[in-house]
C-alpha positions, -999 to 999 in steps of 0.1 A, spaced: 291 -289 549 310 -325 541 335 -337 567 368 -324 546 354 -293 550 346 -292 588 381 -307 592 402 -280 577 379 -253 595 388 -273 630 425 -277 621 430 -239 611 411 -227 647 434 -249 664 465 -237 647 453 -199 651 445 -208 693 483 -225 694 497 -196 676 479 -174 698 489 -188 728 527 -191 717 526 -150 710 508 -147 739 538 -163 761 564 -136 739 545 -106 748 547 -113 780 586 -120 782 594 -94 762 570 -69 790 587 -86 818 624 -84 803 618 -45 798 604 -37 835 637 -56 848 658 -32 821 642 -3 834 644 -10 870 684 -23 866 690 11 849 670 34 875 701 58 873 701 70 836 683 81 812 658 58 790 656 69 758 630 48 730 638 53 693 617 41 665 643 40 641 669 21 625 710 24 616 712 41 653 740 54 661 748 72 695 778 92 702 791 75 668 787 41 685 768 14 673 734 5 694 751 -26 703 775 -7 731 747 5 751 724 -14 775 695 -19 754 666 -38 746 629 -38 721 599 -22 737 564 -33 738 563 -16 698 595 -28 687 613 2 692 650 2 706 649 11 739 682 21 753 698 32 785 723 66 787 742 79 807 725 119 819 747 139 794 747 151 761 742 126 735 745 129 694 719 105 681 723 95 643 695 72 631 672 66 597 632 71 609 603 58 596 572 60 599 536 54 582 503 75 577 470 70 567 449 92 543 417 83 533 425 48 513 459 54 511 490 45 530 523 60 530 554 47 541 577 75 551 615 72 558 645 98 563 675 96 552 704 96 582 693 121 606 716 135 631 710 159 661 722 165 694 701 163 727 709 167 769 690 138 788 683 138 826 686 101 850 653 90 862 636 103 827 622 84 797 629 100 762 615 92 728 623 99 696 604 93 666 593 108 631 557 127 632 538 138 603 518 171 629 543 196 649 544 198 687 522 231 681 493 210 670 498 181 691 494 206 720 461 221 703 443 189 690 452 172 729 429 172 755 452 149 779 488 163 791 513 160 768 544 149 773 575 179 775 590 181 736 629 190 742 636 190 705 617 193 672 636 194 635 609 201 604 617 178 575 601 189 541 590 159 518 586 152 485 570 126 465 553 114 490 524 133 488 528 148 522 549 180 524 559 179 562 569 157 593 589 163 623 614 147 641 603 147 679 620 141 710 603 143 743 599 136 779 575 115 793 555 125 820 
């Protein structure tokens, strides 16, 4: 190899080792921020979406305590009622080769939370039926489940899922 080329290889592993370290540093603020949001809201109920256009209670996510989880999902903290959560999912499955991007239109539905419990909601492409049955670990306590029927996507079913962790 001539010099040029040992050069650029040393300047893009030192670029890649900054960049890791600088991501590195963000993971780790963004873990620390949500233990201090879930220890300051000990008294309601968490509740992770992986969604977008959220809307609670016909309020914009921007009313509510909230912050981004460890997967980028909105993490937000209610009060222990009943709650009517509007919000687009999305979500992504692999078959074989392919990929498929999957994403509702604006879902809403109505669920009761308890303080001291963490909720999430989410789109699934199995039922809580066969999560149970292919799950050799507990599962965590499903407290609502809406079938969606596809088309075009080449996958014919998915579920909206919210449940309890244990």
């Amino acid at each position: 190899m001539d010099q040029k080329t040992i050069l650029i290889i040393l300047c893009v592993v030192v670029l890649w080792a900054v960049l890791f370290g600088v991501f590195m540093v963000f993971g780790k603020k963004r873990n620390q921020k949500a233990k201090g949001f879930y220890a300051d809201h000990q008294d309601k109920a968490i509740l992770h979406l992986y969604g977008t256009k959220i809307k609670i209670d016909g309020k914009y996510l921007s009313e509510f305590p909230h912050t981004t989880g460890e997967n980028l999902q909105k993490v937000v903290a209610l009060t222990p009622v009943s709650h009517t959560i509007e919000a687009v999912f999305q979500s992504t499955e692999n078959r074989g080769l392919k990929t498929r991007n999957v994403k509702t239109e604006n879902i809403h539905f109505e669920i009761t939370l308890e303080a001291g419990h963490s909720y999430y909601a989410g789109l699934y492409f199995y039922s809580e039926e066969e999560r149970k049955n292919h799950s050799k670990d507990e599962v965590d306590t499903c407290i609502l489940e809406i079938p969606l029927s596809l088309t075009g996507e080449g996958i014919s079913t998915a579920y909206i899922r919210v449940c309890q962790e244990h």
